[in-house]
C-alpha positions in Angstrom: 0.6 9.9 -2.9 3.7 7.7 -3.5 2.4 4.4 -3.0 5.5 3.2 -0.3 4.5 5.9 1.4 0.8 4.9 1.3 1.7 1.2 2.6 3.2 2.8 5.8 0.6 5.4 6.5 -1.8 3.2 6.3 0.0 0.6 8.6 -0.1 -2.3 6.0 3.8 -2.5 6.1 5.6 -1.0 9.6 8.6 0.9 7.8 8.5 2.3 4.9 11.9 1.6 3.6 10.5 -2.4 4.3 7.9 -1.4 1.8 10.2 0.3 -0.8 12.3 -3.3 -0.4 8.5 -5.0 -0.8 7.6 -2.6 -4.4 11.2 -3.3 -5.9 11.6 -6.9 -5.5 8.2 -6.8 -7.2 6.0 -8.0 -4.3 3.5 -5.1 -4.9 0.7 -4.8 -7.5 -1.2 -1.6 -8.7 -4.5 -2.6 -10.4 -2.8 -5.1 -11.8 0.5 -4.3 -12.9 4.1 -4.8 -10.4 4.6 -1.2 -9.0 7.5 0.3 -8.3 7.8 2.2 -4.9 7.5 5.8 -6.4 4.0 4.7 -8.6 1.4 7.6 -7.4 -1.9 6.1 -6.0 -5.1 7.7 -6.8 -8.7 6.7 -4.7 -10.2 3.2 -5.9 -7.0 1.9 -6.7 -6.4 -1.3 -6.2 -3.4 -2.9 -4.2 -2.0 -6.4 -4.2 0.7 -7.0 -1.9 2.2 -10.9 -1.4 4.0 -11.6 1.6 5.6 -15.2 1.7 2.7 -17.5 0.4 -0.3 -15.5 1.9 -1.6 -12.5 -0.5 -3.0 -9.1 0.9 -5.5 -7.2 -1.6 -7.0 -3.8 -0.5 -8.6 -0.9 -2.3 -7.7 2.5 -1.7 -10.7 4.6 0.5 -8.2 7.4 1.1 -5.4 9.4 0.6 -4.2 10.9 4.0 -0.6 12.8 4.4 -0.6 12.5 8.6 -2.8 10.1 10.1 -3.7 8.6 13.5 -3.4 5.3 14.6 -6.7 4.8 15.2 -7.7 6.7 11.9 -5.3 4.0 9.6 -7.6 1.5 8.9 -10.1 3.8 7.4 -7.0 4.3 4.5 -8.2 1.3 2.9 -10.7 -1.8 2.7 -9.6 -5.5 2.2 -11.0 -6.8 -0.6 
């Protein structure tokens, strides 16, 4: 799964073009390395997202194409 799309299925980031802005101004880290919004995300990875001064890091659970509200959270576990 792309990993923009990934940010807004999981509800980190609203919209996902906000999160394509997010990976190409190179606010995003994959498992290390600055991502770019394309990057395909694979279970256990690990995501690093800094907004302004605060810093998000989550791990990757699951890789869902449609999911519920309710069901986002269980996407991913902050770390």
């Amino acid at each position: 799964m792309r990993l923009d799309k990934f940010l807004k299925n999981s509800r980190i980031i609203k919209r996902r073009t906000v999160a394509k802005e997010a990976c190409e101004q190179g606010r995003v880290e994959v498992n290390g390395r600055i991502a770019k919004p394309g990057a395909e995300l694979e279970e256990g990875d690990i995501i690093k997202i800094t907004f302004g001064t605060s810093e998000l890091e989550v791990k990757v659970d699951k890789l869902l194409e449609t999911v519920k509200k309710e069901d986002a959270e269980s996407m991913y576990s902050v770390l």
